[in-house]
N, C-alpha and C positions, 0 to 999 in steps of 0.2 A: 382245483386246477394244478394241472403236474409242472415243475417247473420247464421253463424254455431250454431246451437242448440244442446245441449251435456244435457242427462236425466240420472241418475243411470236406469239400468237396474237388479242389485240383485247382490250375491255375490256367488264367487264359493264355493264349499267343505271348500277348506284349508282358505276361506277368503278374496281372492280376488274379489275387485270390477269390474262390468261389468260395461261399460256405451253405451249407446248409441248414435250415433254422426249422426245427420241429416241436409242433404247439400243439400240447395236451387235456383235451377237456379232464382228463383222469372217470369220464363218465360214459366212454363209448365212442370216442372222435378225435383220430390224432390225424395233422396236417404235416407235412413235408416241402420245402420251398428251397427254393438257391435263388440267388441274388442276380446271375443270368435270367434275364426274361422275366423275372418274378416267375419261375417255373414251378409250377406244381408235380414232385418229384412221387408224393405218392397222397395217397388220402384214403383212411381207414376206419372203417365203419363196420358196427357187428353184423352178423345174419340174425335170423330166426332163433339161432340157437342159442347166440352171443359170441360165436367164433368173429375175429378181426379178418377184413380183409379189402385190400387195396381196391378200391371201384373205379382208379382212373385210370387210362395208357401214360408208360412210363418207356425211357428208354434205358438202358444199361450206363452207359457214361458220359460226362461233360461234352467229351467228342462230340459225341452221336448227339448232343443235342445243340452242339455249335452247328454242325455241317451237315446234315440228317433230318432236322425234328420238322414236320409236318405241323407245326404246331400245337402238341403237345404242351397241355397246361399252361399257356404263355400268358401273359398281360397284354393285350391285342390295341396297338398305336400306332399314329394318329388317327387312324382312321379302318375302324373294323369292318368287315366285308369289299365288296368292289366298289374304284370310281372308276365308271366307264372312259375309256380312252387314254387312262392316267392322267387327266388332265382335268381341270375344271376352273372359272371364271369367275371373281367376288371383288364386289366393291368396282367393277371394269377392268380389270387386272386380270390377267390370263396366268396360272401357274401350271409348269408341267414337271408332273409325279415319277417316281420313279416306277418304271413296268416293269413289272414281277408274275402279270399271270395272263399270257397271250397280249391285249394292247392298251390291258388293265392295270389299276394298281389296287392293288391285293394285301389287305391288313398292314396298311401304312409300307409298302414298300418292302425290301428283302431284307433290308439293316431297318426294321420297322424295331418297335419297345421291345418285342419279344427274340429279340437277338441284343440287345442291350444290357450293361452292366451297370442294375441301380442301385444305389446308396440303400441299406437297410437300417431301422433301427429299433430293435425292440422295444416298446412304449409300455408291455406287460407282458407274462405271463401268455396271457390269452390275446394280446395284439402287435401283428410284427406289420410297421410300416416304411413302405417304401419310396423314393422318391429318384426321380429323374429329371434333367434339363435337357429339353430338345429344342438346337439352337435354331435360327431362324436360317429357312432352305433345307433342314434336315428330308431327306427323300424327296425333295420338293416344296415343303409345305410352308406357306409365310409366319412368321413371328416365332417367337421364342415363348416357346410351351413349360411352363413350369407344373409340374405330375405329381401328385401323392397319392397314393394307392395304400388302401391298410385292408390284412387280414385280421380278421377280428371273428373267437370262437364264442358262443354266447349260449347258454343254456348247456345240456347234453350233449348235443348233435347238430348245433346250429351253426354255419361258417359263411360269417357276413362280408363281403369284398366291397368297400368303400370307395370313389374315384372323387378326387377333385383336382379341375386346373386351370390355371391360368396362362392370358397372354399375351403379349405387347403390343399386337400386332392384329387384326383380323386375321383370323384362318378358320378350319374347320377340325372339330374333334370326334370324333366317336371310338369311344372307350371299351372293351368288351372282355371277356375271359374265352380263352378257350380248351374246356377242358373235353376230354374224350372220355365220357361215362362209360362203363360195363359194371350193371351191379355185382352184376352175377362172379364178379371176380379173374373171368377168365372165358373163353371162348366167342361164343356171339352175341351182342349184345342186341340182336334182333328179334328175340322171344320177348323183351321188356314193353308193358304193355305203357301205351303214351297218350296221355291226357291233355290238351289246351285249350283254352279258352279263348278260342281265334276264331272267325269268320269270313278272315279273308285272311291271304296270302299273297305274296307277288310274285305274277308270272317271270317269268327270263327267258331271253331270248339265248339262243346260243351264246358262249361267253359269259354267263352267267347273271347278264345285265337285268335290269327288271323293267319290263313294260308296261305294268299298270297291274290295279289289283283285280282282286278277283275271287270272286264270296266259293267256300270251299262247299256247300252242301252240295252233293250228289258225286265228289268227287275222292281220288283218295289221300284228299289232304283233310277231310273232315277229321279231325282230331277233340272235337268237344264233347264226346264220350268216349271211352279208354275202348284204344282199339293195340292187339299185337304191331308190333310197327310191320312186322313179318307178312301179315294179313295182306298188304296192298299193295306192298312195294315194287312186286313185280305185276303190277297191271300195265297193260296197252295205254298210257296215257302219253299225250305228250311230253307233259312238263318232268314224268320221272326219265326220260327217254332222253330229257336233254341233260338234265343231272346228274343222269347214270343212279337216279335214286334221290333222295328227299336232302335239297337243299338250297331251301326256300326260306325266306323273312316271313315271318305269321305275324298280321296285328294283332293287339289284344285288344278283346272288347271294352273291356274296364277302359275308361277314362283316363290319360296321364296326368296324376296330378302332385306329385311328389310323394304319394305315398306307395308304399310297399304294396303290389298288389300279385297276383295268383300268376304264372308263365306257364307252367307247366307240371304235370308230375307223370314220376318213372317211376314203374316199379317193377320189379322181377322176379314173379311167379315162383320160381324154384327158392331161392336165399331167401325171400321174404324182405329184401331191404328194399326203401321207397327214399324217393328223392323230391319234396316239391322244392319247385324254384319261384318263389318271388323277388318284383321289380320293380324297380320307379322306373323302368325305361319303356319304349312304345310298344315293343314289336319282339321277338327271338328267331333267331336263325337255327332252325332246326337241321343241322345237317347228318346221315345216316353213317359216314364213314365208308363214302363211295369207292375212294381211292386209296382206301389199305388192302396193297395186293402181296401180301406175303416177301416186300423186300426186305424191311423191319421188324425185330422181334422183341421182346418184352426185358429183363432183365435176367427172366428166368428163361429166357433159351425158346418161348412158344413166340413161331412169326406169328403176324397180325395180318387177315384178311380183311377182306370186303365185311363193315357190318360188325365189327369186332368193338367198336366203341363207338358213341352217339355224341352229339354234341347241342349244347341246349342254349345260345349265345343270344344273351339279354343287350339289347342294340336299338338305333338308328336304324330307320330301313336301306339297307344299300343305296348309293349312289345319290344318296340326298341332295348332293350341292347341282345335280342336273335335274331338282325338279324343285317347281315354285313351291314353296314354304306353306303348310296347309295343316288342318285336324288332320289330317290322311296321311300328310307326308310333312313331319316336325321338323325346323333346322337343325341344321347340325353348325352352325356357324356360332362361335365366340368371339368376341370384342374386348378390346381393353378394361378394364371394369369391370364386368362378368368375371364370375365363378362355376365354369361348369362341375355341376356335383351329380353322380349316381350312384345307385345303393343298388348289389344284390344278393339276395338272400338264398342260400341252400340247405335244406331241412332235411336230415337222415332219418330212419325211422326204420 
């Protein structure tokens, strides 16, 4: 393991310093992070050949990702994907969210984790942990959220993201990562063929809301044998039609039972690099990169189009707190005493 390397990265508005904290297998797998958002700034991985190269979207500067980022490699808070209406109902208590995506609230709100300045501390070598307090009403949401997040680098090319939290209050949490894959290093990342072991999906109605599930055989969210994502996406279907492209919750068949189980895997035919993703969580939000339309560009000067990065977001199925608590559809609700913990795992190869 190569030692921990920590850079300034700039300072915010009111003064605070950013840094950047970069963790080296020394075996094929360096990580990149800033303390803003728990940002994933870059992450590098060999090809085929064993050349290094960055597989995530990245943008040029602290700026562009205070007032800019798309969410780009964030730590995804309180609450990952949509609650319809921004608003939702617990314990009798009516709480209203902050709307950030039509009359939704969208990854915890605008000033969600991933615009947030958290506490870092390196624990090793191989694990940088993070931590935040989100006080009670933060974008809406009840109680006071106490957050640790660790990255943690394990084997070769193993980069494990740990979540646990607590909180004083009932509220509701769902934790998530969101990074933007391109193995291939650069262009589209719509050649990369995608694997999951899902058999249903949830539909969404316009606004992205989810209506119920819905078993994917015959359709082109079948993903249980490795299909080009490229292959289907432009089919006559409704559900791509309302997404502008694939950006759906997949259940996974496996059972949730705390342990690490199968999500997903990418791989990209040209570089040869392969990504599975294991979970302890129920479901992944597979979304295509609908709406990278060439106003943002990389570090290196190339904009980002439609399809240029994937994203693979190990999750709660959307809008949980509007549907009754079930195998099908888990809570997302925390209580005093509780610890909510999840684990996910990303495996380069």
């Amino acid at each position: 393991m190569t030692p921990m390397q920590i850079r300034d990265y700039g300072r915010m508005p009111d003064g605070r310093r950013i840094h950047e904290y970069t963790l080296d297998t020394g075996a094929g797998l360096r990580l990149s992070v800033i303390n803003l958002g728990g940002i994933v700034t870059r992450l590098e991985v060999p090809d085929a050949r064993g050349d290094l190269g960055n597989v995530v979207l990245a943008l040029p500067t602290l700026e562009d990702y205070r007032l800019r980022n798309p969410h780009f490699g964030v730590i995804v808070g309180r609450y990952g994907n949509r609650i319809g209406q921004g608003s939702f109902t617990l314990d009798g208590e009516h709480y209203a969210l902050d709307v950030n995506d039509g009359a939704n609230c969208l990854h915890g709100g605008a000033q969600g984790f991933g615009q947030q300045v958290w506490a870092v501390e390196p624990e090793s070598d191989d694990c940088l942990c993070l931590r935040l307090t989100s006080p009670d009403g933060d974008q809406g949401f009840p109680g006071r959220l106490e957050v640790t997040v660790r990255y943690r680098l394990t084997g070769d090319r193993d980069w494990l993201v740990e979540y646990e939290a607590t909180t004083d209050r009932a509220t509701v949490v769902n934790l998530t990562h969101h990074d933007y894959f391109n193995l291939a290093g650069g262009g589209s990342a719509l050649g990369h063929e995608l694997e999951m072991p899902a058999s249903r999906y949830c539909e969404v109605a316009p606004g992205m809301i989810p209506t119920g599930l819905a078993e994917v055989t015959g359709t082109p969210f079948d993903f249980r044998t490795p299909h080009r994502i490229e292959a289907r996406i432009r089919q006559n279907h409704p559900q791509l039609q309302i997404a502008q492209g694939y950006d759906h919750s997949f259940v996974l068949d496996a059972p949730m039972d705390g342990s690490l189980r199968l999500a997903a895997r990418l791989r990209d035919p040209v570089s040869g690099r392969r990504l599975e993703v294991h979970t302890t969580e129920p479901a992944v939000q597979f979304y295509s990169g609908n709406f990278l339309n060439g106003s943002l560009a990389s570090p290196e000067g190339q904009l980002y189009r439609q399809g240029d990065g994937v994203c693979l977001e190990t999750q709660h199925n959307p809008d949980s707190p509007h549907h009754e608590a079930s195998e099908d559809w888990p809570s997302t609700v925390l209580r005093p005493g509780q610890t909510y913990r999840s684990r996910t795992l990303h495996r380069f190869g």
